[in-house]
N, C-alpha and C positions, 0 to 999 in steps of 0.2 A: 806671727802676727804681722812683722813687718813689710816679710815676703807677701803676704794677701795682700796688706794695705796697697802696697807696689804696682801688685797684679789688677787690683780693682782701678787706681788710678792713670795703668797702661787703658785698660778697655776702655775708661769714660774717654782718653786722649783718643785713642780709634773711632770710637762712634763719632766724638766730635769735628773730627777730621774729613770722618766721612759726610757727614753732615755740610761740611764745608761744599765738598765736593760737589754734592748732589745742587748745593746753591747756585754754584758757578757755573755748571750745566745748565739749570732753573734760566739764569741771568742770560747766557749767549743761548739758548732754546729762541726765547723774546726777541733778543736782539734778530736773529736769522730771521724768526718770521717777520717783524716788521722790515726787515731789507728784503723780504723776497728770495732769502736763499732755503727755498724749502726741500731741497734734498740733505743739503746739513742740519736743519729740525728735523726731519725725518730720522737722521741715524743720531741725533741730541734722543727723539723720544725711546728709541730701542735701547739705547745706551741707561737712561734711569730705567726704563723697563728690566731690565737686566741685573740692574742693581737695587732696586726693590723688592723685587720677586726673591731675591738670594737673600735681601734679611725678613722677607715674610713681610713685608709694607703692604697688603695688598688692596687696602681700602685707597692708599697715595696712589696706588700703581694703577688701578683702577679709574680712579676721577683724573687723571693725569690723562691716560690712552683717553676715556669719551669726551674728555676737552680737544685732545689733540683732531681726534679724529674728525670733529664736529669742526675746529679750524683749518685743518686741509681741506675740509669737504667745501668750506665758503671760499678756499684758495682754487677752488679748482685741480684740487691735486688728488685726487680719488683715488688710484692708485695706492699713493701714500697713505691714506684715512683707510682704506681697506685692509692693509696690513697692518698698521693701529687698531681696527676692529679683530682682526684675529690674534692678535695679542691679549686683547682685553676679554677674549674668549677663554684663549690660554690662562690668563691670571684668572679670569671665573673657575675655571676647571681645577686647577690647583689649591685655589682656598677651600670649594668644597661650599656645598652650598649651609648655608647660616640655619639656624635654628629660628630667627625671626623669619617669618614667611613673607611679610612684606619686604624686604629688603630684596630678597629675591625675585620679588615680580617686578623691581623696580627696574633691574634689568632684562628682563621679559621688553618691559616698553621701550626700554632706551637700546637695546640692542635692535628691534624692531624698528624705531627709529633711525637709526643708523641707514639698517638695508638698505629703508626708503627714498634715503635722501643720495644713495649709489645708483648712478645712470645703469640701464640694461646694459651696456659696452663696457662696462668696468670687468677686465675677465677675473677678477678673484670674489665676485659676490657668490656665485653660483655656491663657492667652497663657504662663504663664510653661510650661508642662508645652511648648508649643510651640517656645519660645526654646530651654529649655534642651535638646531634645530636637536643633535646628538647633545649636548652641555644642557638641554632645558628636559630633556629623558629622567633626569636623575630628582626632577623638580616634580613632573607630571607622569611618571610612566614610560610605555617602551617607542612609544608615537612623539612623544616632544608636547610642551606645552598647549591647550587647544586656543588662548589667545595670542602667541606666537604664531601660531599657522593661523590665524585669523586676518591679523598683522600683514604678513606674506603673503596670503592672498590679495585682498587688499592691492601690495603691491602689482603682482602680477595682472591682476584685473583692470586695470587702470592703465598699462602698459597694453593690455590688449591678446596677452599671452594665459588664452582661455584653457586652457591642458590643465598647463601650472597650477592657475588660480581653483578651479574644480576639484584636484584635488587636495589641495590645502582646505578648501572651503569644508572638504567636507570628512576633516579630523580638526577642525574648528570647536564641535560639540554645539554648533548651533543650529538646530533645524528648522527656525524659522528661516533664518538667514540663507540657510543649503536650499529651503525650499524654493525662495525667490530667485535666486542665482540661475535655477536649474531651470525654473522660467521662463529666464531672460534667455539663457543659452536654448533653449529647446525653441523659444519664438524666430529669435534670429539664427538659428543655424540648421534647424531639423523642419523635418515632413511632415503633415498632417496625420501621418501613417504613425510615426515615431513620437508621437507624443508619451507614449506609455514608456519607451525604454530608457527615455531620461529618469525618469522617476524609477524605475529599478534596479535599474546599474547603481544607484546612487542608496539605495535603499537596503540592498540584498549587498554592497559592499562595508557599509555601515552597520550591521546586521553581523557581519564576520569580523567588524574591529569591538564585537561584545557591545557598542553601545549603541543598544536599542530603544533608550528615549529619542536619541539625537534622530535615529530612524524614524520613529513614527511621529517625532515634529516635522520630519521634513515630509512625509508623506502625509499630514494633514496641513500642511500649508500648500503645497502643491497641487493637490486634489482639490482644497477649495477656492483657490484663486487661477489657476491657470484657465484661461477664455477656449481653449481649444479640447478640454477635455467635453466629454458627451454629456456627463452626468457628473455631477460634483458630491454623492453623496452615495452611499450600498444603497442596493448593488450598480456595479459603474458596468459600464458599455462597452471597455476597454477588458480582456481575457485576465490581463497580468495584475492588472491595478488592483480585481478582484482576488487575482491569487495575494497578492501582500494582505491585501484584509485580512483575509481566514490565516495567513501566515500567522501575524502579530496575536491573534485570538489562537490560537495553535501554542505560541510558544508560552501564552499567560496560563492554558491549561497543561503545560504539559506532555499532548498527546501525540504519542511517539504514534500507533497505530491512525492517526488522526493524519498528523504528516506527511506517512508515507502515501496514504491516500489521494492527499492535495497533489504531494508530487505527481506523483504515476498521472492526474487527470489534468493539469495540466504539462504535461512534460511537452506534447506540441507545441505550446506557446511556447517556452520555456527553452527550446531547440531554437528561436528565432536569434541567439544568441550565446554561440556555445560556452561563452563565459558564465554566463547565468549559473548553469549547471555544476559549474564549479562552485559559486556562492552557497549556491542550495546545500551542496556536499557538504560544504563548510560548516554551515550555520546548521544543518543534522546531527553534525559532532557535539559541536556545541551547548544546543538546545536540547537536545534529544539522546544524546549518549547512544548516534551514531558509529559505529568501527568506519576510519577513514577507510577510500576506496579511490582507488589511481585516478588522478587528476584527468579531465581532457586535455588536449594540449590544442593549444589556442596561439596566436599569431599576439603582436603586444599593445599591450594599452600605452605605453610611454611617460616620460614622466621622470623626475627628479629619483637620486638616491634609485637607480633601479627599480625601479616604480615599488612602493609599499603594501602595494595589496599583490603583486605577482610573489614576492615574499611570504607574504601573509598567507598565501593559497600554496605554496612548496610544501611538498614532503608530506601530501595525503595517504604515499604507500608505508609509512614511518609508524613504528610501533608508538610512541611517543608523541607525534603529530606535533612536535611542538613550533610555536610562530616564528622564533627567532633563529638567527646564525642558519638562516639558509642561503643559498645563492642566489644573488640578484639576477632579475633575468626582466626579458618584457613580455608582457600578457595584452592580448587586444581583444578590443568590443570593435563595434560599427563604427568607422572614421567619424561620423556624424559627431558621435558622443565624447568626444574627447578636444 
């Protein structure tokens, strides 16, 4: 009994020690930043990072890094606040996400947050935009949260880095939101010819990430508001817009014999973009319980994370077809559309 009592009041002396410690760190942290010495708060906040994360603190370690990060970033030291944000990525990844689901979207916003507030020249955002984009998979799927890439978008759109933002927009899961974007990119970047491939690139790759509401909001926001299509309602003017109609009505019945039909009579139009072809195969699998059949191979779309959909179209010769753990590669459409 003695010997426990002994033991138990070694450990309270340890915690309390360390306790101390972590104060006195706390105390010169402050100090440094108010002198301006922010490369020693820099390695003060890795330093409780380290020591936190080792006794499981990680809600401390947590609001610690997005305080810090948030006051390097008003210091001008971005850099610094960006490796605070991959820390606070790292501490999210290791606690594992919470059973409360709000607590979880909280950092959805405040990590989004963050990105935003990192100038394009910061070179470690690229990584953290990545990390936390893989850390929000485990919340939402194999794609990463769809208001995180909303978030991101966002970001990139505003900066002017239309690829990016395109396709973040359009694993966002908004198709109102996809429809208008595509809009504006198809008004200010494309031909009176190309009005229809914005809207199908966009449609027919949305269609291959399974979700086909977000599809056909984007395609009834796009069809009814874009000034430059012929006809804003079936049957439209434009070959391909029609082929998406009977697509969407195709995949609500069903009809495998139906589909292949569609294809074969439009495959001319459908040729105007050899990625297209690739979609079509996809979404056959998919909808239709297709047998994959060897990809075309196509020149690349670009794009973060080895672009998501060149991934996503890998390994059509694959018994198994499956989406994931294939080799990143690039895939391209018409310069226009990207």
């Amino acid at each position: 009994m003695a010997a426990a009592e002994t033991g138990a009041v070694a450990s309270g002396s340890t915690a309390s020690a360390g306790q101390r410690g972590v104060s006195r760190v706390l105390a010169k942290l402050s100090q440094s930043l108010a002198g301006g010495e922010f490369y020693e708060a820099h390695m003060m906040y890795r330093t409780l990072y380290f020591r936190y994360t080792a006794q499981k603190r990680y809600q401390d370690c947590l609001d610690l890094l997005f305080d810090g990060a948030q006051q390097l970033i008003d210091k001008e030291q971005e850099s610094s606040a960006a490796d605070l944000c991959l820390l606070l990525v790292d501490t999210l990844e290791k606690r594992g996400p919470l059973d409360e689901g709000a607590d979880n979207f909280v950092w959805v916003a405040r990590l989004g947050a963050l990105i935003r507030s990192l100038s394009a020249t910061t070179v470690e955002r690229e990584t953290l935009i990545q990390r936390t984009i893989k850390w929000s998979t485990a919340l939402h799927g194999q794609y990463g949260h769809p208001v995180l890439h909303k978030l991101i978008a966002h970001v990139f759109w505003t900066e002017g880095n239309i690829e990016l933002a395109r396709h973040h927009y359009l694993l966002c899961q908004d198709g109102s939101l996809c429809g208008r974007v595509l809009i504006e990119i198809s008004q200010s970047r494309g031909f009176q010819g190309e009005v229809d491939l914005f809207l199908v690139q966009a449609v027919l790759q949305q269609l291959s990430l399974k979700d086909r509401k977000t599809a056909e909001d984007t395609f009834t926001e796009y069809t009814r508001y874009h000034a430059k299509l012929l006809r804003h309602e079936f049957p439209f003017k434009e070959p391909l817009v029609n082929f998406l109609y009977f697509l969407f009505r195709l995949i609500d019945v069903k009809s495998v014999s139906g589909f292949r039909a569609l294809r074969k009579l439009y495959d001319p139009s459908l040729k105007r973009d050899l990625s297209f072809l690739k979609y079509v195969a996809k979404i056959g699998m998919l909808y239709f319980d297709e047998q994959p059949e060897v990809a075309h191979t196509t020149p690349g779309l670009g794009g973060m994370f080895g672009d998501i959909f060149n991934r996503l179209m890998a390994g059509f010769d694959e018994d198994d077809a499956e989406d994931q753990n294939t080799t990143p590669g690039r895939q391209s459409t018409n310069n226009e559309l990207d």
